[in-house]
SEKOL-550285 format. One record per residue: residue in one letter; x, y, z of N, C-alpha, C in turn. Coordinates in steps of 0.2 Angstrom, whole numbers, plus 2048, in hexadecimal, padded with zeros to 3 digits. Layout:
N
ATOM / nuza / n_X / n_Y / n_Z / ca_X / ca_Y / ca_Z / c_X / c_Y / c_Z
ATOM / a / X / Y / Z / X / Y / Z / X / Y / Z
...
END
This chain:
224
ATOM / nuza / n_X / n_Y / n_Z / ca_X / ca_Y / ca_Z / c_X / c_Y / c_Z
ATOM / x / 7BC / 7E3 / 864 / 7BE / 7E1 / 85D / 7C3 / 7DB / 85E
ATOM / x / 7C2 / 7D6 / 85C / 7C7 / 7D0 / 85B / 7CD / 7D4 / 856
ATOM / x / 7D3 / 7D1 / 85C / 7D9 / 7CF / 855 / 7DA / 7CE / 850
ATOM / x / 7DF / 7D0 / 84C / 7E0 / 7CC / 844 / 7E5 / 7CB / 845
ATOM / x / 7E9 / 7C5 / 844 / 7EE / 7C3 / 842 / 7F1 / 7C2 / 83C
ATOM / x / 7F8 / 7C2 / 83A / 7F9 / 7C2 / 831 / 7FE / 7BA / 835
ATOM / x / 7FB / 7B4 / 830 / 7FC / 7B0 / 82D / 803 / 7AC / 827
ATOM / x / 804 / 7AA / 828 / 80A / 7A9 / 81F / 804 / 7A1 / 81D
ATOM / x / 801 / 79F / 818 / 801 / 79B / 814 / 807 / 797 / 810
ATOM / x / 806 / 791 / 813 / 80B / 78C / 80F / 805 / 788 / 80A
ATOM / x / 806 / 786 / 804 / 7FF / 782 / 801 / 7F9 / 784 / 805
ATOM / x / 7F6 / 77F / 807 / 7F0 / 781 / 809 / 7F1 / 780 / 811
ATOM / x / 7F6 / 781 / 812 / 7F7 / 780 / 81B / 7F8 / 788 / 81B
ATOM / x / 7F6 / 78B / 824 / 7F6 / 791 / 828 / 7FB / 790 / 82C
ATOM / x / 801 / 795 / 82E / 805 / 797 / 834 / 807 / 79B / 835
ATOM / x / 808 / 79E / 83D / 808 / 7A3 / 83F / 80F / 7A5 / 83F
ATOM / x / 812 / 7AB / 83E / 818 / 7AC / 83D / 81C / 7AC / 845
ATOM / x / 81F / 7AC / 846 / 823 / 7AE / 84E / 821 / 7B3 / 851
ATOM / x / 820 / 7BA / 84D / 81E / 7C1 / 84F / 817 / 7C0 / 851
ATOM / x / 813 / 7BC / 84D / 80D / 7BC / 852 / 80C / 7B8 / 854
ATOM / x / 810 / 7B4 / 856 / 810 / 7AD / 85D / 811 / 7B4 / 862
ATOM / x / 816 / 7B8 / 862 / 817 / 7BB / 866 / 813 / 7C2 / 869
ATOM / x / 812 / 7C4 / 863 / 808 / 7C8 / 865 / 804 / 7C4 / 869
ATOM / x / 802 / 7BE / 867 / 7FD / 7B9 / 86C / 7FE / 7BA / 872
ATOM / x / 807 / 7B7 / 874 / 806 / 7B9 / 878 / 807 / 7BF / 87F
ATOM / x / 807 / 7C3 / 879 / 807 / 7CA / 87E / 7FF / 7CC / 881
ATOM / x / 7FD / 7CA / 879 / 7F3 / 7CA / 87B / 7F3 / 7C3 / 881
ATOM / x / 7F5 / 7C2 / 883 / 7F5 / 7BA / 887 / 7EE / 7B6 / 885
ATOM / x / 7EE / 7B5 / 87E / 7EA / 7AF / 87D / 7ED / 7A7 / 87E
ATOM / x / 7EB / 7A4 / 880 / 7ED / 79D / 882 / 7EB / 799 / 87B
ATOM / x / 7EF / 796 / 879 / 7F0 / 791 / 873 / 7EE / 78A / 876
ATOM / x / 7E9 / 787 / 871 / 7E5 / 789 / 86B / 7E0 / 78D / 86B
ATOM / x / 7DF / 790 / 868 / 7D9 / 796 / 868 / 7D8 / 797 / 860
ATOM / x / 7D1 / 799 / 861 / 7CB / 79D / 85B / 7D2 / 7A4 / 859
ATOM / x / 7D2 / 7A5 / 854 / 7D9 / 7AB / 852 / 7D1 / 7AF / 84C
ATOM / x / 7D1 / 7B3 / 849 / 7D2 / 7B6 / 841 / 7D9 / 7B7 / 83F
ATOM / x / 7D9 / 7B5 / 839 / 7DF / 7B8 / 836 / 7E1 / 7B8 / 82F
ATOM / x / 7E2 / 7BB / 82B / 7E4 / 7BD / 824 / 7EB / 7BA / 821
ATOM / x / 7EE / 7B8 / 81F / 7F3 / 7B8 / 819 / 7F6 / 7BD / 814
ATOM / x / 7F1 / 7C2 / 812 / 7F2 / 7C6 / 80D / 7EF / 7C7 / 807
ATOM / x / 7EA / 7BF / 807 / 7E6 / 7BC / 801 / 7E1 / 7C0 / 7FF
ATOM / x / 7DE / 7C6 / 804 / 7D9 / 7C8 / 802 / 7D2 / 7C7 / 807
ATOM / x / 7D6 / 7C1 / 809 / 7CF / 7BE / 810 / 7D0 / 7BC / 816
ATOM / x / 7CC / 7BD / 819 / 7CC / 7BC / 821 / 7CB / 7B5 / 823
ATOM / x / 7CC / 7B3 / 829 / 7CD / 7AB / 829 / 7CB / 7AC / 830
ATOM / x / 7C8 / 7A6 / 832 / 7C8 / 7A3 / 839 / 7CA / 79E / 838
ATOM / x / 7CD / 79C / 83E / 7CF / 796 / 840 / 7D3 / 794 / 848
ATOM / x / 7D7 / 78E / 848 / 7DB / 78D / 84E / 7DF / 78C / 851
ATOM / x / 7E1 / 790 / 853 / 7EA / 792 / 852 / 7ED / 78D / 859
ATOM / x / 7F4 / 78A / 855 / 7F5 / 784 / 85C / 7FC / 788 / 85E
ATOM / x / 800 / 784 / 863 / 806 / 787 / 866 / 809 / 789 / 860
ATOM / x / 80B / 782 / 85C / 812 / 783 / 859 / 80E / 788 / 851
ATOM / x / 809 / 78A / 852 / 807 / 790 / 84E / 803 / 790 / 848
ATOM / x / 803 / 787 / 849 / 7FE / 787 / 842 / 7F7 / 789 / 843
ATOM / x / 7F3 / 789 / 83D / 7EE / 78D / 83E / 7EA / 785 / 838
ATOM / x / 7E4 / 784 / 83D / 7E1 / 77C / 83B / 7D9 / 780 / 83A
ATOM / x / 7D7 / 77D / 835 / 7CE / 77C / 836 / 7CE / 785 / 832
ATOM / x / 7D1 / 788 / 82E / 7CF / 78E / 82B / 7C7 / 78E / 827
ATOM / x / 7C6 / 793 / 82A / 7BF / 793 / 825 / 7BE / 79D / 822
ATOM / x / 7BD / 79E / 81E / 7BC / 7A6 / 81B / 7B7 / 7A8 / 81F
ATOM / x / 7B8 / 7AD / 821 / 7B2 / 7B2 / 825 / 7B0 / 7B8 / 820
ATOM / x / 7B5 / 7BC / 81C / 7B4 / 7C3 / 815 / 7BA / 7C1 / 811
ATOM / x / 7B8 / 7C3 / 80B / 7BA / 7C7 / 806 / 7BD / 7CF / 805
ATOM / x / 7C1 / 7D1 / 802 / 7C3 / 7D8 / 802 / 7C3 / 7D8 / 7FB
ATOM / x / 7C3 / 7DC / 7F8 / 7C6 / 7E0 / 7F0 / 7CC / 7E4 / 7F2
ATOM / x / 7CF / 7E5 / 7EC / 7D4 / 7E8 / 7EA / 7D1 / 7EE / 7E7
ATOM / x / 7D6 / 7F5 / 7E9 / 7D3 / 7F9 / 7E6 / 7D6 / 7FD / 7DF
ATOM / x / 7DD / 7F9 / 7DE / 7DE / 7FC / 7D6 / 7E3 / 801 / 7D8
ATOM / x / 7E6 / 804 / 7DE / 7EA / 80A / 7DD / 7EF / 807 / 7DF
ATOM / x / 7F4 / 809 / 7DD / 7FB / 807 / 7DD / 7FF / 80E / 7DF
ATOM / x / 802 / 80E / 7E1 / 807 / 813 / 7E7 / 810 / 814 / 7E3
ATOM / x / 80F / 819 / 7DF / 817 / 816 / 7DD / 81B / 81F / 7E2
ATOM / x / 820 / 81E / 7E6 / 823 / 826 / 7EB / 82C / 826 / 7E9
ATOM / x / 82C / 829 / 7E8 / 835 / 82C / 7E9 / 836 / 82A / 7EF
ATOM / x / 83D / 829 / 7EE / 83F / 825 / 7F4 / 843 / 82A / 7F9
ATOM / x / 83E / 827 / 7FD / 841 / 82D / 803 / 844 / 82B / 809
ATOM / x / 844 / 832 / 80F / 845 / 830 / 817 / 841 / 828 / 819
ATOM / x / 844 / 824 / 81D / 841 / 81C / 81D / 839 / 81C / 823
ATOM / x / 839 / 821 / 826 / 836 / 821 / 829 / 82D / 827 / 826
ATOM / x / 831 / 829 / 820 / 82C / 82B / 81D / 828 / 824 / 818
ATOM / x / 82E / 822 / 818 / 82B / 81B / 811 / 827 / 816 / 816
ATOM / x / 829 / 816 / 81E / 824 / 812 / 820 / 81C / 816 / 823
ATOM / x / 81D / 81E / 823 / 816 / 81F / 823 / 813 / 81E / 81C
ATOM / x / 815 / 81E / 819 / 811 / 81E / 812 / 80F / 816 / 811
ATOM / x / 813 / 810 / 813 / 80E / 809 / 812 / 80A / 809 / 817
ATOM / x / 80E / 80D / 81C / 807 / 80B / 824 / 7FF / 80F / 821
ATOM / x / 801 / 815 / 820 / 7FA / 818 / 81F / 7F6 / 815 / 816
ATOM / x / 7FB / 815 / 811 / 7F8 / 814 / 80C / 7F5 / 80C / 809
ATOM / x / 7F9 / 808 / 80F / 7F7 / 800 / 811 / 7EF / 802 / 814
ATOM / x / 7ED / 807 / 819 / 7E7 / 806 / 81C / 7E2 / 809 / 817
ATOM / x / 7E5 / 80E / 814 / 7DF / 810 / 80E / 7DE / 80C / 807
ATOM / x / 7E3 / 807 / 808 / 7E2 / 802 / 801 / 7E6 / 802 / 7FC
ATOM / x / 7EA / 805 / 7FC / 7EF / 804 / 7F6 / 7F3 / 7FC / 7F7
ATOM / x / 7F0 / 7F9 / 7F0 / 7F4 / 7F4 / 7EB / 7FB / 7F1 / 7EA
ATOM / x / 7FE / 7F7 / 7EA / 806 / 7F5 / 7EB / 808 / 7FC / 7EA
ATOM / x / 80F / 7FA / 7ED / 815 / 801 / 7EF / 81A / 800 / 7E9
ATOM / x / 81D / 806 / 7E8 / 824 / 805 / 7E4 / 827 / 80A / 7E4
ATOM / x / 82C / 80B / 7E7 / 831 / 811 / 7E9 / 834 / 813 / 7E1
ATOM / x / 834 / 817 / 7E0 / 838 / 81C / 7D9 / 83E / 81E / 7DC
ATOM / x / 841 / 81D / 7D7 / 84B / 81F / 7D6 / 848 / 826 / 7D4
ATOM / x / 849 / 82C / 7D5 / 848 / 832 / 7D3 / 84F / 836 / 7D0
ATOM / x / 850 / 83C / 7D1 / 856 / 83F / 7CE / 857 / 843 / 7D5
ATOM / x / 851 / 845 / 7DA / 851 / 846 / 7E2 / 84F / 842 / 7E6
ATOM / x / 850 / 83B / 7E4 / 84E / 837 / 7EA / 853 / 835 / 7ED
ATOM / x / 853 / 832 / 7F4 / 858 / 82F / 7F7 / 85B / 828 / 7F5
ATOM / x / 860 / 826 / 7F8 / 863 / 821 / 7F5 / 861 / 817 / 7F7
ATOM / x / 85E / 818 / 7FB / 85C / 813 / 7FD / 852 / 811 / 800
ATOM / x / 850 / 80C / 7FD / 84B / 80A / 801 / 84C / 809 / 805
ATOM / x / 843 / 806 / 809 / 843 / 803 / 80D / 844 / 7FC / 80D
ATOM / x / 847 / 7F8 / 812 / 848 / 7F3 / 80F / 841 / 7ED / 810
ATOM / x / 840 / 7E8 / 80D / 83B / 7E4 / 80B / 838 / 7E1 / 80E
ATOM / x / 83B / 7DD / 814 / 83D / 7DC / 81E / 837 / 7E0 / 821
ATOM / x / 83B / 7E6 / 821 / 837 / 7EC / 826 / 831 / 7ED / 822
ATOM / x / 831 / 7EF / 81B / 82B / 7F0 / 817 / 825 / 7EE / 81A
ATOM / x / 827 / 7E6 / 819 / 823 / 7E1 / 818 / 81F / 7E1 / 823
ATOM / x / 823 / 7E3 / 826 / 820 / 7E2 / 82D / 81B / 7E9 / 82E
ATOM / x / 81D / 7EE / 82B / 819 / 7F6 / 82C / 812 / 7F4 / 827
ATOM / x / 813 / 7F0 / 820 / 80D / 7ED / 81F / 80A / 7EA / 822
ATOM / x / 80A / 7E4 / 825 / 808 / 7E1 / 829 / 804 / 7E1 / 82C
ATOM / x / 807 / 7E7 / 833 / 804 / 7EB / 838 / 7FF / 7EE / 835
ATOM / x / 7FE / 7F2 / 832 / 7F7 / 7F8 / 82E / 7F3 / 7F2 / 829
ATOM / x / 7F5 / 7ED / 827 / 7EF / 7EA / 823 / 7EC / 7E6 / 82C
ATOM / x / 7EC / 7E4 / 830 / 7EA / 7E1 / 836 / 7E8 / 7E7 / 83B
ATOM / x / 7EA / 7ED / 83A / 7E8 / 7F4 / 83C / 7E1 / 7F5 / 839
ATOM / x / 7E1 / 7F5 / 832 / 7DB / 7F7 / 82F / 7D6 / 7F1 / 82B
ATOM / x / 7D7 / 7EC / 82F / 7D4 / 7E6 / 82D / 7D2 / 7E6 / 825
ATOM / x / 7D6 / 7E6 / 821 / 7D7 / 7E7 / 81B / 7DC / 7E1 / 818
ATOM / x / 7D9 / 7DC / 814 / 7DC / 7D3 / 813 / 7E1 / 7D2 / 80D
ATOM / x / 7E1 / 7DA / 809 / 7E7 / 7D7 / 805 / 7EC / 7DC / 804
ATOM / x / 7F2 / 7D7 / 803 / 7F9 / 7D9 / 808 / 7FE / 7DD / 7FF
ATOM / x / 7FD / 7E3 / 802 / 800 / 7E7 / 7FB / 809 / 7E5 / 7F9
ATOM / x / 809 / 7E6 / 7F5 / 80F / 7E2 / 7F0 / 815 / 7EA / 7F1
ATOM / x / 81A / 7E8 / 7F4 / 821 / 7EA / 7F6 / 826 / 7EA / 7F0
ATOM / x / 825 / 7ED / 7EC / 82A / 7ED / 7E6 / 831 / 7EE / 7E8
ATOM / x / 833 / 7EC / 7E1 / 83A / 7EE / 7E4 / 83A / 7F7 / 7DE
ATOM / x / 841 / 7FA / 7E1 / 83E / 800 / 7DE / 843 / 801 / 7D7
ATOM / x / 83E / 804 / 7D2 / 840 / 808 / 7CC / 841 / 80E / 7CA
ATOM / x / 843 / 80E / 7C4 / 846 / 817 / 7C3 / 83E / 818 / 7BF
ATOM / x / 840 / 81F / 7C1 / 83C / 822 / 7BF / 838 / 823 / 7B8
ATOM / x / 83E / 820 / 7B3 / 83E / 822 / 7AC / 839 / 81A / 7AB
ATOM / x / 83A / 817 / 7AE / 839 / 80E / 7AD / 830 / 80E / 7AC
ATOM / x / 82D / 814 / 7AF / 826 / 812 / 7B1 / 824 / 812 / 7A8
ATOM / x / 81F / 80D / 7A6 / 81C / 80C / 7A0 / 816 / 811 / 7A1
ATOM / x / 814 / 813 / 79A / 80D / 815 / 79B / 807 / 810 / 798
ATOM / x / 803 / 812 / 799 / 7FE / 80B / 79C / 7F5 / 80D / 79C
ATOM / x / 7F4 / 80E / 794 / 7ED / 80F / 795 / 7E6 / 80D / 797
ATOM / x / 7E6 / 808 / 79C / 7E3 / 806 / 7A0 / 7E4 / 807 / 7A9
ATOM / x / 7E9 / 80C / 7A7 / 7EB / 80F / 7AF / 7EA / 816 / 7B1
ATOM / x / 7E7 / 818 / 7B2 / 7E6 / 820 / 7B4 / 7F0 / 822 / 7BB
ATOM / x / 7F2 / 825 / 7B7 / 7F7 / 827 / 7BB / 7F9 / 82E / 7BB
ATOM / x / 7F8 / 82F / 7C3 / 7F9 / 837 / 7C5 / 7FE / 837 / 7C9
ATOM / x / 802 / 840 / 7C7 / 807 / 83F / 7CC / 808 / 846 / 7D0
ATOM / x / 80D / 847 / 7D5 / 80B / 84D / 7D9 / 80F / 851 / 7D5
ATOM / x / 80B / 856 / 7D4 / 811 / 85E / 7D0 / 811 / 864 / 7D4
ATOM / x / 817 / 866 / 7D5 / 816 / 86C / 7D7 / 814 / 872 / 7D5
ATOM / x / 813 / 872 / 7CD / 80D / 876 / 7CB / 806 / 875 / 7C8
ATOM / x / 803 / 87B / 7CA / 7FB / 87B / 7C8 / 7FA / 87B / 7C1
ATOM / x / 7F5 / 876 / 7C1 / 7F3 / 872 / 7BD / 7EA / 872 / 7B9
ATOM / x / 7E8 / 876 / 7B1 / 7E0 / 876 / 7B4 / 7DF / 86D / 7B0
ATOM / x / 7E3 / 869 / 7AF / 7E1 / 862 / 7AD / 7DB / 85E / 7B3
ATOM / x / 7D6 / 85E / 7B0 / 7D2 / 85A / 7B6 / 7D3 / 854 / 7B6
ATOM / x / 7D3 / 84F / 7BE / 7D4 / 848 / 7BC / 7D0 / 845 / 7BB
ATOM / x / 7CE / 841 / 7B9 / 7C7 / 83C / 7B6 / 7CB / 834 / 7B7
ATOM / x / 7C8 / 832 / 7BB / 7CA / 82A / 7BD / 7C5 / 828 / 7B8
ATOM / x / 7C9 / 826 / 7B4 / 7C4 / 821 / 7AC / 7C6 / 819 / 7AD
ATOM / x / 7CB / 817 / 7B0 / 7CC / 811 / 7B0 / 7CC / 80E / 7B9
ATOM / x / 7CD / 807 / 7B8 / 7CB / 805 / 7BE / 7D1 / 803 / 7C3
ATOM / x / 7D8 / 805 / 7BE / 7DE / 804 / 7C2 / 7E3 / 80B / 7C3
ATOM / x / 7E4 / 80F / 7C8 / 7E7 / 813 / 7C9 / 7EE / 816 / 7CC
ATOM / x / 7F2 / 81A / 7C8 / 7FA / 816 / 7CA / 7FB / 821 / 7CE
ATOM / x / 7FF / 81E / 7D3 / 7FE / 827 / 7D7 / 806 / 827 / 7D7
ATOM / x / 809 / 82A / 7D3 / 810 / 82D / 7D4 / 811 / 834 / 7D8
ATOM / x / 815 / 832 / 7DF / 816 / 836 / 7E2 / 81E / 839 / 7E1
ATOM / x / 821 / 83F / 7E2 / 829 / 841 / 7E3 / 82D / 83E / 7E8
ATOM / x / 830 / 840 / 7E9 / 835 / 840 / 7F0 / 833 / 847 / 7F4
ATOM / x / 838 / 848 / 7F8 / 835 / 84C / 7FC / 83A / 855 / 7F8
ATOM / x / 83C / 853 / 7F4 / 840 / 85A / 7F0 / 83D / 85A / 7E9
ATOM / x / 838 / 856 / 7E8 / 831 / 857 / 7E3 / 835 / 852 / 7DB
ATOM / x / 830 / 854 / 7D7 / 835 / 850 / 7D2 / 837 / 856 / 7CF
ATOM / x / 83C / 856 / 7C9 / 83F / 85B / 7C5 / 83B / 85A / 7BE
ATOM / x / 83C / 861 / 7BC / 838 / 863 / 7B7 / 836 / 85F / 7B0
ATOM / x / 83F / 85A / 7AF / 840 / 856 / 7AB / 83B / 850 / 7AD
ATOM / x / 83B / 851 / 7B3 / 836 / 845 / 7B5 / 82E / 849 / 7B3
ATOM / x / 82E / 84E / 7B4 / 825 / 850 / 7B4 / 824 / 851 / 7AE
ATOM / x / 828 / 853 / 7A7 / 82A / 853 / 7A2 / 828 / 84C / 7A0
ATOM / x / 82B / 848 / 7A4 / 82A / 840 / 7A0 / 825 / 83C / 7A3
ATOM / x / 822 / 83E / 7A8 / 81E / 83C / 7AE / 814 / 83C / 7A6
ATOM / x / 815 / 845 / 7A4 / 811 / 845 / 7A0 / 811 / 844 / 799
ATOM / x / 819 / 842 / 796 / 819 / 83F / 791 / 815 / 836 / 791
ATOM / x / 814 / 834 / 798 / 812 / 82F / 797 / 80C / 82D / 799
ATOM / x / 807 / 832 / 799 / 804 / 834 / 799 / 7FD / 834 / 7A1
ATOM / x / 805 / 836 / 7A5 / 802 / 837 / 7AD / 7FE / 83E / 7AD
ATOM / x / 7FA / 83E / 7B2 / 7F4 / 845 / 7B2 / 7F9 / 848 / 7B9
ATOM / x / 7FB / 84F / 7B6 / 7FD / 851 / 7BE / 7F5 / 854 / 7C2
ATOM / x / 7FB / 853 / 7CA / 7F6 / 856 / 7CE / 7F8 / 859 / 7D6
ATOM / x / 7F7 / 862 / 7D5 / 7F9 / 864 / 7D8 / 7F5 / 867 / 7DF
ATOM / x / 7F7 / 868 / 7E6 / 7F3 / 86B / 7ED / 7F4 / 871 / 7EE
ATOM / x / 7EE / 874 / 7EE / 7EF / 87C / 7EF / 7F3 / 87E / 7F5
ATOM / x / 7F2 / 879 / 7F9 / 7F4 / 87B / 802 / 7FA / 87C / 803
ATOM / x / 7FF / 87A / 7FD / 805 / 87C / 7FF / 808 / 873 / 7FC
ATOM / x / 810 / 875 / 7FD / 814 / 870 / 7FD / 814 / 86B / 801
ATOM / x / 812 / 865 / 800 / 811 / 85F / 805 / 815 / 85D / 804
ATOM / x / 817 / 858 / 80B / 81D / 853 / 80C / 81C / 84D / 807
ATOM / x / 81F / 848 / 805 / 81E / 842 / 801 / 819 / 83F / 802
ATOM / x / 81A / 83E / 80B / 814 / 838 / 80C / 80E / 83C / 80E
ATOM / x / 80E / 843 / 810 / 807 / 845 / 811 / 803 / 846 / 80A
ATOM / x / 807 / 846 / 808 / 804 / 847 / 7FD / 802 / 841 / 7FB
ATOM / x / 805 / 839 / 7FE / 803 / 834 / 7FB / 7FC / 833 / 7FE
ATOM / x / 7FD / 834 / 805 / 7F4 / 832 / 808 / 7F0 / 837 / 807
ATOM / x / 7F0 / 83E / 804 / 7EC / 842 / 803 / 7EA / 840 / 7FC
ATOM / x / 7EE / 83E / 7FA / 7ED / 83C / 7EF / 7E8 / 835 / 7F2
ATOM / x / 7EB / 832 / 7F5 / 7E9 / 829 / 7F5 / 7E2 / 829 / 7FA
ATOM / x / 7E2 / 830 / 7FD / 7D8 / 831 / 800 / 7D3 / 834 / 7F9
ATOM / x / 7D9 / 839 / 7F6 / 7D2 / 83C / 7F1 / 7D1 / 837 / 7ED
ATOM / x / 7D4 / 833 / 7EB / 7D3 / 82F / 7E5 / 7CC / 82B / 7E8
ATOM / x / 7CE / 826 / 7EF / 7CB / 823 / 7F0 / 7C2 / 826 / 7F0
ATOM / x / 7C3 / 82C / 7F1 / 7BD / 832 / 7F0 / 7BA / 830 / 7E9
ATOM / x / 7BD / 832 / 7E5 / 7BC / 833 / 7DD / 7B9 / 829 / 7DC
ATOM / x / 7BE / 827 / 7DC / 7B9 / 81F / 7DB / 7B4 / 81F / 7E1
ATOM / x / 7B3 / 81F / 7E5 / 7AD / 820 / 7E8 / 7A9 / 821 / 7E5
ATOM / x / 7A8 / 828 / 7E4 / 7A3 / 82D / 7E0 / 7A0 / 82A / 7DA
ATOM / x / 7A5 / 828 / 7D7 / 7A6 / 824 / 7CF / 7A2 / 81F / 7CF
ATOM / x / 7A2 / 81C / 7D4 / 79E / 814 / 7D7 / 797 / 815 / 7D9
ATOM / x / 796 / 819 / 7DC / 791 / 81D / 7E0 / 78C / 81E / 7DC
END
């Protein structure tokens, strides 16, 4: 399986960042060379990567879509918030955006590191568009939006069944001390669908990629 490399676009020109000048060279490709590589765009690129890292003669190889889910998590342990963009970058989610809770922690992750952890998993998962890294809001701030199907994790059992009616999905997860009865109170005032696992209490991030595979199930299905 050929490498992917992530790219930066200036106008219509391709370069290679430092970090993967220095991949290449680990992989010991000698420059100038045939690369694939992505930007973010959505599309795969071939072309020809020189020493100082420009990248000439681009031609599109695929296409990807967007799937519509969007990731919003309390903000937690840093190392939790970066499995959740590594894994939920590989399964598709749209964008991230940490929530200020009433039990979340005090700080994200910052933008920097975000943005490298995504990087890796969209060129892990050969997957070509580069999911948007919000900066984070309170929890009160999310609008409701009826063209959005938004679900979130609850602690309690629920007989509401989910119906994905709409083509854009917003997955509100807690922190890891869950949300308080008040946010789940206004979570459904604004008219999120909860959604709860029989299996027990999940961690933050096992709850995003479990919520962020069923869904991906349910539109499937839906499609199918």
């Amino acid at each position: 399986m050929e490498h992917i490399f992530f790219a930066e676009k200036k106008k219509n020109a391709f370069f290679l960042p430092k970090e993967e000048l220095k991949h290449i060279g680990v992989l010991r490709i000698n420059l100038p060379a045939v690369i694939l590589f992505s930007c973010g765009d959505g599309k795969l690129y071939r072309g020809i990567a020189g020493e100082g890292g420009e990248v000439s003669e681009p031609a599109e190889m695929h296409d990807s879509l967007k799937t519509g889910i969007d990731v919003y998590f309390g903000v937690c342990d840093k190392s939790r918030i970066s499995f959740i963009l590594e894994k939920c970058t590989e399964l598709g989610a749209d964008s991230f955006t940490p929530l200020l809770t009433a039990r979340s922690e005090k700080y994200a992750l910052p933008k920097s590191r975000a943005s490298r952890v995504i990087i890796s998993a969209l060129k892990q998962s050969r997957r070509f568009f580069m999911p948007e890294y919000r900066d984070p809001m309170r929890i009160e701030d999310l609008e409701k939006n009826d063209s959005v199907t938004m679900i979130f994790g609850s602690i309690k059992k629920s007989s509401e069944e989910i119906t994905l009616k709409n083509k854009n999905t917003a997955l509100i997860i807690g922190p890891p001390l869950g949300f308080t009865e008040e946010e789940e109170d206004l979570l459904l005032s604004k008219g999120a669908l909860p959604f709860h696992f029989d299996t027990g209490i999940l961690r933050t991030e096992t709850f995003a990629v479990s919520l962020l595979s069923i869904v991906h199930y349910i539109k499937g299905a839906n499609n199918g």
